[in-house]
C-alpha positions as CSV (number, residue, x, y, z in Angstrom):
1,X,71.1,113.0,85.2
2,X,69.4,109.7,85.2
3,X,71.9,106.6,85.9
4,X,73.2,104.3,82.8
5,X,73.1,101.0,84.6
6,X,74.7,99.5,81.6
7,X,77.7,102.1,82.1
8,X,77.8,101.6,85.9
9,X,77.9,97.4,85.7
10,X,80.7,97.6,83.2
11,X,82.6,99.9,85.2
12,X,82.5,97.9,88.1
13,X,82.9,94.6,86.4
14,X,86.1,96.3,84.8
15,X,87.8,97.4,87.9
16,X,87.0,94.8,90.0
17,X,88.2,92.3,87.3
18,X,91.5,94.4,86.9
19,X,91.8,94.3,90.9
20,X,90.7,90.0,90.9
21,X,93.5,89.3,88.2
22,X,96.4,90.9,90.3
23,X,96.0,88.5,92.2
24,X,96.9,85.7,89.9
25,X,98.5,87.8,86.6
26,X,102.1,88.4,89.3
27,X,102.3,85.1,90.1
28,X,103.1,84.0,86.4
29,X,105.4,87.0,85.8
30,X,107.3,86.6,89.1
31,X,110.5,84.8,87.9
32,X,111.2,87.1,85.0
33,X,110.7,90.0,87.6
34,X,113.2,88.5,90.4
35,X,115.5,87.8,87.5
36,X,115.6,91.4,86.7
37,X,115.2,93.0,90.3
38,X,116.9,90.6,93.0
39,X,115.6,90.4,95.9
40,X,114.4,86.6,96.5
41,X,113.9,86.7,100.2
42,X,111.0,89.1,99.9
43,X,108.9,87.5,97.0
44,X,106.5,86.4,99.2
45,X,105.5,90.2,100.2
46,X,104.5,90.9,96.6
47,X,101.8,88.4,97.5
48,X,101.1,89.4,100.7
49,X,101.4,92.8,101.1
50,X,98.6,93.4,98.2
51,X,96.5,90.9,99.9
52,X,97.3,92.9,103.5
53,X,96.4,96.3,102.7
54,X,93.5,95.0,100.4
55,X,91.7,93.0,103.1
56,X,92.8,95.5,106.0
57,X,91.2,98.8,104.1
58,X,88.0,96.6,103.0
59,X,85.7,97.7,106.0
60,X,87.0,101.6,105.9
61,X,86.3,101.7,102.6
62,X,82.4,100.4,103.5
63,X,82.0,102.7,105.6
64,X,83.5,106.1,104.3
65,X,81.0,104.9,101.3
66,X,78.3,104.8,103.8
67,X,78.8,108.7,105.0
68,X,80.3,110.2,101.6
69,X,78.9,108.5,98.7
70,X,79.9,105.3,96.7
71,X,80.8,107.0,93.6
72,X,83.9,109.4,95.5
73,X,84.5,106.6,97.5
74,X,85.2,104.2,94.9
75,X,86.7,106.6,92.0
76,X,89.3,107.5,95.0
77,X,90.1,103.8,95.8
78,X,90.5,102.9,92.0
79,X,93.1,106.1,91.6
80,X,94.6,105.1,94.5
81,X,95.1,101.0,92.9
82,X,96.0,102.7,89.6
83,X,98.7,105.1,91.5
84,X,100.2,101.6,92.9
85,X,100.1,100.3,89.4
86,X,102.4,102.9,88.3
87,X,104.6,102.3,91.6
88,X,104.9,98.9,90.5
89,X,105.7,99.1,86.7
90,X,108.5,102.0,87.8
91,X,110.4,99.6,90.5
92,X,113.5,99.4,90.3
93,X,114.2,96.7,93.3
94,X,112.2,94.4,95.2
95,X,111.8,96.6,98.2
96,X,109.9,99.3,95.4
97,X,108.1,96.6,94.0
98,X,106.3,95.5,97.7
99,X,105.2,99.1,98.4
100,X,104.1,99.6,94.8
101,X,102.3,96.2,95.9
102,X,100.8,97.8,99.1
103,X,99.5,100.7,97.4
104,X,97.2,98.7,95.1
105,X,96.1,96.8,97.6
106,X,94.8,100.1,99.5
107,X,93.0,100.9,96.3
108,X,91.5,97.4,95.8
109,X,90.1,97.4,99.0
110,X,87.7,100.3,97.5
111,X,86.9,98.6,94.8
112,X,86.2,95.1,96.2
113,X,83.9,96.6,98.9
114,X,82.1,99.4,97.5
115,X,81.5,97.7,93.4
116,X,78.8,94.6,95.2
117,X,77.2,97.6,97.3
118,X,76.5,99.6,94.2
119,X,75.1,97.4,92.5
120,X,72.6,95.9,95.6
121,X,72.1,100.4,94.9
122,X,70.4,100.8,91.3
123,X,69.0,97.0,90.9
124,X,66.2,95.5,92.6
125,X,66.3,92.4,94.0
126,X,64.5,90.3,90.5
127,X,67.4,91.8,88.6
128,X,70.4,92.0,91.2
129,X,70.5,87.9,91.4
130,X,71.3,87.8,88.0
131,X,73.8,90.6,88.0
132,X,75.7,90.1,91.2
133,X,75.9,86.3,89.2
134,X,77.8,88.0,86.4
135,X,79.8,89.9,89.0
136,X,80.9,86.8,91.1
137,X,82.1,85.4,88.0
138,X,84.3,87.8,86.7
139,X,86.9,86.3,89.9
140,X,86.7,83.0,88.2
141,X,87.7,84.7,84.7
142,X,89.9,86.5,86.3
143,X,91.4,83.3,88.1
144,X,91.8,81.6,84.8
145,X,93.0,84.6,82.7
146,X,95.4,85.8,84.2
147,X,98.4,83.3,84.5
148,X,98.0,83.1,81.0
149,X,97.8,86.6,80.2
150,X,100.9,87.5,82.7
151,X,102.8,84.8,80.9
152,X,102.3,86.3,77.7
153,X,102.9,89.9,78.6
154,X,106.4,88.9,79.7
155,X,107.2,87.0,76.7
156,X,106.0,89.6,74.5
157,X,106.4,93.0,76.2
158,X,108.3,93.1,79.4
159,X,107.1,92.7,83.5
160,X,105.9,96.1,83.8
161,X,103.5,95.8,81.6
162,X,101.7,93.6,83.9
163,X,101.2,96.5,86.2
164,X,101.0,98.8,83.5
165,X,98.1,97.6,81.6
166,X,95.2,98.2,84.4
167,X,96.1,101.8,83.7
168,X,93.8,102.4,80.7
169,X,91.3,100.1,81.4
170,X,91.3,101.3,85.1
171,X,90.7,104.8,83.8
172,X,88.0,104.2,81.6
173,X,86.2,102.3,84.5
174,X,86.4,105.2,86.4
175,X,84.7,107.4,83.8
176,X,81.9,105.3,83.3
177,X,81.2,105.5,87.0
178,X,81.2,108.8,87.3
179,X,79.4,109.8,84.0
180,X,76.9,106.8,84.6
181,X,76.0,106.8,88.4
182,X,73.2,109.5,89.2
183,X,74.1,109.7,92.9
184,X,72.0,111.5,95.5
185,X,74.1,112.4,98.7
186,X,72.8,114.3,101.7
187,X,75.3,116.9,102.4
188,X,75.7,117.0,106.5
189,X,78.8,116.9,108.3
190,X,79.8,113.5,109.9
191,X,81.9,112.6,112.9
192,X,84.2,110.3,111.3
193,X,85.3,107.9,113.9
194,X,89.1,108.5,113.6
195,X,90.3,106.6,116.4
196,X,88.1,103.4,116.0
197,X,89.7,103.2,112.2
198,X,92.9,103.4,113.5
199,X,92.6,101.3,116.2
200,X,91.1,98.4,113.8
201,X,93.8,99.4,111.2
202,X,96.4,98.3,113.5
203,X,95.0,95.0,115.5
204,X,93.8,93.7,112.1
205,X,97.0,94.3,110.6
206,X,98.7,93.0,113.2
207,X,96.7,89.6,113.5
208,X,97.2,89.1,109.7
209,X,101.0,89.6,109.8
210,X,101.2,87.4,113.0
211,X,99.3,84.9,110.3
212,X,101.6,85.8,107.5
213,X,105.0,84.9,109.2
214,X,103.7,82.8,111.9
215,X,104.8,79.8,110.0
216,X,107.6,81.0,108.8
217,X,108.8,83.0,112.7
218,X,107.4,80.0,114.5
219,X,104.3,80.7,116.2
220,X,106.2,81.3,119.8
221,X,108.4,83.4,118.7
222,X,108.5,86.6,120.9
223,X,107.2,88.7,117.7
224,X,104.6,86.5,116.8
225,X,103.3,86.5,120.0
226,X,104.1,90.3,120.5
227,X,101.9,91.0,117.2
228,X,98.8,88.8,118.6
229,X,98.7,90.3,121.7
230,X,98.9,93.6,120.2
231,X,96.2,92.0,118.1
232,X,94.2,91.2,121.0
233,X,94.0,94.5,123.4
234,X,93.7,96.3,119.6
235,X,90.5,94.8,119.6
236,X,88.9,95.2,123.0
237,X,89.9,98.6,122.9
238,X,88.2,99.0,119.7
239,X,84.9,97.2,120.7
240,X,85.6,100.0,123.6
241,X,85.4,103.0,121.4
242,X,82.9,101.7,118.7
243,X,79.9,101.6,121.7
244,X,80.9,105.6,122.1
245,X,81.3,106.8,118.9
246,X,78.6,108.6,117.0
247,X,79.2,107.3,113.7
248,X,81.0,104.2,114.5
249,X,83.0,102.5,111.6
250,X,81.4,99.2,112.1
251,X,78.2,99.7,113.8
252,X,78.1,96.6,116.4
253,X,74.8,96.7,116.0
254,X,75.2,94.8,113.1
255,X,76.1,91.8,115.0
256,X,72.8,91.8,116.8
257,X,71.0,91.0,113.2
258,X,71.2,87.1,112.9
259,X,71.2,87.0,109.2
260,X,74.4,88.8,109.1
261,X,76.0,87.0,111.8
262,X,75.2,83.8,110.4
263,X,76.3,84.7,107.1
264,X,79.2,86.3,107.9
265,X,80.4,83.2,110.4
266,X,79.6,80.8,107.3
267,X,81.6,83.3,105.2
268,X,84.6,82.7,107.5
269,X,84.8,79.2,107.2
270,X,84.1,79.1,103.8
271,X,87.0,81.3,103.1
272,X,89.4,79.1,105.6
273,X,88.0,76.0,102.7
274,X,88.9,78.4,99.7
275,X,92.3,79.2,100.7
276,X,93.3,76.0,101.8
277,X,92.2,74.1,98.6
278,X,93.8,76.6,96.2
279,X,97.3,76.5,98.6
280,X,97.2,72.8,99.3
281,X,96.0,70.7,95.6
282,X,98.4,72.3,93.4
283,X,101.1,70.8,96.1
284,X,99.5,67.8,95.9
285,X,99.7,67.2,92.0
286,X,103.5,68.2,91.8
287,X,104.6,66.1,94.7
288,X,102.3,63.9,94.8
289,X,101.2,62.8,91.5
290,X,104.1,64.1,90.3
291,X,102.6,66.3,88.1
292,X,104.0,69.5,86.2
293,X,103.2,72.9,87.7
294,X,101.0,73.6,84.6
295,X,98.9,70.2,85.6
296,X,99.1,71.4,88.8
297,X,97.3,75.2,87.7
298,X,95.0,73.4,85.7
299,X,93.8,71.2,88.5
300,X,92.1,74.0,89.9
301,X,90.8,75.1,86.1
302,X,87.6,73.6,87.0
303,X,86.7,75.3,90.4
304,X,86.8,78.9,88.6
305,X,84.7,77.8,86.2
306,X,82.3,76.1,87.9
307,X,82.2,79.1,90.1
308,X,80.7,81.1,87.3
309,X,78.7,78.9,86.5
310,X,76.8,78.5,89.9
311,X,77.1,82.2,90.5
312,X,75.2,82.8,87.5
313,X,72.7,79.5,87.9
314,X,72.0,80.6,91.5
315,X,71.5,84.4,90.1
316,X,69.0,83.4,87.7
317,X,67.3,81.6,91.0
318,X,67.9,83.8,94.2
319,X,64.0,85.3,94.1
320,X,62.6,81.8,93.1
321,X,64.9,79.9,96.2
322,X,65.4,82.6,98.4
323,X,68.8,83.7,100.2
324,X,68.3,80.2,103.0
325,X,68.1,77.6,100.1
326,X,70.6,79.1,98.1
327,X,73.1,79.3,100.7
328,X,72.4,76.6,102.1
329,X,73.0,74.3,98.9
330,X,75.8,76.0,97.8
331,X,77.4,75.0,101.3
332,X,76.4,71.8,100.6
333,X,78.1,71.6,97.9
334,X,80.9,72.8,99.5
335,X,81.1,70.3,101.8
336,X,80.6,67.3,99.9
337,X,83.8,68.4,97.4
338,X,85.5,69.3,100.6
339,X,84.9,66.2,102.6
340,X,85.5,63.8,99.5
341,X,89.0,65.4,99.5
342,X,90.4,63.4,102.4
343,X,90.0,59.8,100.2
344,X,92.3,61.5,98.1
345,X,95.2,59.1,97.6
346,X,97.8,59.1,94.6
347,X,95.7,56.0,92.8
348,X,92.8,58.7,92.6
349,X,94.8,60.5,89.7
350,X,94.2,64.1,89.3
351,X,91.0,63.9,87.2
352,X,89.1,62.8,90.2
353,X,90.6,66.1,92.2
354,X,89.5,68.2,88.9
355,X,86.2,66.8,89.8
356,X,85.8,67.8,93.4
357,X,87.3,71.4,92.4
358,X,84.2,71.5,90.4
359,X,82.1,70.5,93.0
360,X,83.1,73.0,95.6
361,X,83.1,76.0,92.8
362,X,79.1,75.3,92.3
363,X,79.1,76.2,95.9
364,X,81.5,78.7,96.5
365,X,79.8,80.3,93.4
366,X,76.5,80.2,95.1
367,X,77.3,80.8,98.5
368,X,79.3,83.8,98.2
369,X,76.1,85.4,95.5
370,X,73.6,84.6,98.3
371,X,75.5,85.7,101.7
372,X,76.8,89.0,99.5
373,X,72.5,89.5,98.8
374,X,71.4,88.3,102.5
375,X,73.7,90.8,104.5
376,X,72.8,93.6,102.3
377,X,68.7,93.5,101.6
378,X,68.9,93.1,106.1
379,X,70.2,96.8,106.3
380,X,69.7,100.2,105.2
381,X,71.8,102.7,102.5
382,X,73.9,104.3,105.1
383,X,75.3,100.5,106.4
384,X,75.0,98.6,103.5
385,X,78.7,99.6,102.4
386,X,80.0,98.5,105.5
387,X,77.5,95.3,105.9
388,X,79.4,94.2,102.9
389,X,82.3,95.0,103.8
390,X,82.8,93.4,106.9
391,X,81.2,90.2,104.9
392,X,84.2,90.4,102.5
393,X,86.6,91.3,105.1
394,X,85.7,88.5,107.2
395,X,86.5,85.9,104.6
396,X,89.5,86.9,103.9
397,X,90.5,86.6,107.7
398,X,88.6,83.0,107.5
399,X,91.3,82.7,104.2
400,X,94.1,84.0,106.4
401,X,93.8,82.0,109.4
402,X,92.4,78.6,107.5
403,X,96.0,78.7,105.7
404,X,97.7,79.4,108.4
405,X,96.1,76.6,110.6
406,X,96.8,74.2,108.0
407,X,100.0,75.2,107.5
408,X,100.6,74.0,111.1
409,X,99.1,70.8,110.6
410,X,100.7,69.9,107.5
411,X,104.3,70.4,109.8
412,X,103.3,68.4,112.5
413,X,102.1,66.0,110.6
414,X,105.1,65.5,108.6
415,X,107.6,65.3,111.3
416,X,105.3,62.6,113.2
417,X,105.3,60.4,110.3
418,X,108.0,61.7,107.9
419,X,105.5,61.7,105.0
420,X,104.4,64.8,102.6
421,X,101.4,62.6,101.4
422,X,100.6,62.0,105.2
423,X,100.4,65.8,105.6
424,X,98.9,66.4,103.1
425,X,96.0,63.9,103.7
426,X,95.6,65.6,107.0
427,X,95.4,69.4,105.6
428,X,92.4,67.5,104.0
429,X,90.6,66.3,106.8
430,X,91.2,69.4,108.5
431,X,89.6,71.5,104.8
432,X,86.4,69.1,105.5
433,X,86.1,69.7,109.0
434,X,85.7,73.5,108.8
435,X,83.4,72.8,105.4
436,X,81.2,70.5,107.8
437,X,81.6,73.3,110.5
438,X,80.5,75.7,107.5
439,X,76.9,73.2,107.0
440,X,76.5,73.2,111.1
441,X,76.5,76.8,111.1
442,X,73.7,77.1,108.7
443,X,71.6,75.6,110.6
444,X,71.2,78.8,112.7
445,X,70.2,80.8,109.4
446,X,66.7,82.1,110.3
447,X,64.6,79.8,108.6
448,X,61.2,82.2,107.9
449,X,63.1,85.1,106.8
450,X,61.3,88.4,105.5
451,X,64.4,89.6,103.5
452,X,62.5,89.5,100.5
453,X,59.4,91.6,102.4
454,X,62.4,93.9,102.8
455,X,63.6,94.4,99.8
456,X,60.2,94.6,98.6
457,X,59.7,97.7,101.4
458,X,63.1,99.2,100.3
């Protein structure tokens, strides 16, 4: 059997856009749902439990790909984030509905790290700028879809139905993949490092829930504290067992490649910029400009569109820039929407923020298409799962802790000068100090790479 790329791209563009939306499609349906279920106090963990499990499973998910095949690997993950769906639909309380959450997040942890790796598989690198493009954008559609589409499934069917309708598009994703990816796997038996994926399980979780309910706990609260120090031997102890294990599950040898650790380092801060821009403007238009919450969702309109539109513009150009240039303006970019944020000031109106959302999606759109690229073309099959992986998963943590971070700084702010707008304008600052931090780092970026020799070799 010879592989249908056609079938293969639209099954990974349909799951990963199913797994992108549920991100956003909850958020609109959430009232309707606590009407009918209760539970207030734990809305949050619909949110973050997805977003937990999903970032947490990311790098296990590279590397089982790595030893057993992508298509297993990934047909697994999207049962697994279909399973949840179901979970979710059939709740009958809150307390249902945040495990059902939790499952799909386990399954979209598959599908966000092993769809990029597939397709870096079956393209070469002339044709994967242009796909991975189309790929990157399907977040952005997914970004601007979904609210609306959760909003009319409630008016028009009822709340399950937004967990209910991945099921049929999530299964015909799956078929695709498997009756469209020709994949050859050499059959060996591997030492699966057991103990190093639990170990990293358990500190990573526990740094992101010390993140999660830091702000809410205080961040000396014994179980803060407890959970980062947990955090912190979790991961010493893991760098311990990773050096003696024969098939490690994230080869550390990985961080000795400067490409990688350069683009993954960017991709941190980037994310910290992401995070706190989406968390921080919409704030900023209600209270500030006293906008409407719609005017405050469609403030950030322009970012996801933009985003597809440099994904796809810096696809169409990877082979004629190369992975340096484009990354490097797409940070650029980046930076100058970022840094333009802290003139901000309720005069500006919220056309002018519209405008710097734009800005900063150019970038993010090309930044994220040509660190995803970089880190893969510098490895072989057997890592490349978990090269992108720990790409992905690293950004989220940059997400995780950038929120969190500013989240501190918006308190302190406002009980030094009793002003939201005052804490607000300093979240700002703080978004284009770690997008100028973002530019600094880039400057370590080899700057005669041979990752195009490579590909050219692979």
């Amino acid at each position: 059997m010879r592989t249908n790329r056609k079938a293969v791209v639209l099954a990974v563009m349909i799951t990963n856009f199913l797994a992108a939306m549920d991100v956003t499609i909850v958020g609109t349906a959430m009232p309707t749902i606590v009407g009918k279920l209760g539970g207030l106090s734990l809305i949050s963990w619909v949110f973050s439990a997805y977003l937990l499990t999903s970032a947490v499973s990311t790098p296990l998910y590279g590397k089982l790909a790595d030893l057993f095949g992508r298509k297993i690997m990934f047909t697994i993950g999207a049962g697994i984030f279909l399973v949840g769906s179901v979970f979710c639909g059939m709740a009958d309380s809150m307390t249902m509905l945040v495990i059902g959450r939790a499952v799909q997040g386990l399954g979209a942890g598959a599908i966000m790290a092993i769809a990029s790796t597939i397709l870096r598989d079956i393209f070469t690198v002339e044709e994967r700028g242009r796909v991975q493009g189309l790929f990157s954008g399907v977040w952005g559609v997914a970004a601007i879809i979904g609210p609306a589409l959760g909003g009319i499934i409630v008016d028009f069917l009822s709340w399950p139905w937004v967990f209910y309708i991945n099921i049929p598009f999530g299964l015909l994703g799956i078929l695709l993949l498997w009756f469209g990816l020709d994949e050859q796997i050499e059959k060996k038996k591997h030492a699966i490092d057991f103990v190093g994926a639990f170990i990293l399980t358990a500190s990573m979780t526990a740094l992101l829930l010390a993140i999660l309910q830091g702000g809410k706990w205080s961040w000396t609260h014994p179980a803060t504290l407890s959970l980062l120090a947990v955090s912190f031997v979790g991961v010493l102890a893991f760098l311990y067992v990773e050096r003696r294990a024969k098939e490690p599950i994230v080869p550390l040898e990985l961080f000795k490649i400067r490409v990688i650790v350069v683009s993954n380092a960017t991709s941190f801060l980037v994310g910290a910029v992401l995070l706190g821009v989406t968390s921080y403007i919409p704030l900023y238009v209600q209270e500030v400009l006293k906008g409407s919450p719609t005017e405050a969702g469609f403030t950030l309109t322009p970012m996801s569109i933009a985003w597809m539109i440099g994904s796809v513009y810096g696809g169409r150009n990877l082979v004629a820039w190369g992975f340096r240039r484009l990354a490097y303006l797409g940070v650029a970019f980046i930076a100058a929407g970022a840094v333009l944020l802290s003139v901000l000031a309720p005069e500006s109106g919220r056309i002018f923020a519209m405008v710097l959302m734009a800005v900063m999606g150019i970038g993010l759109g090309m930044s994220t298409l040509a660190f995803t690229v970089a880190v893969q073309s510098e490895v072989d099959w057997n890592r490349r799962g978990i090269a992108t992986a720990t790409n992905q998963f690293v950004r989220s943590l940059g997400s995780s802790i950038g929120v969190a971070v500013m989240g501190a700084v918006l308190s302190c702010q406002m009980l030094r000068e009793h002003s939201l707008y005052a804490g607000l304008h300093a979240v700002f600052v703080w978004i284009g100090g770690f997008a100028l931090a973002a530019v600094l780092t880039m400057i370590l970026f080899p700057k005669q790479n041979s990752l195009e020799t490579k590909e050219a070799r692979s």
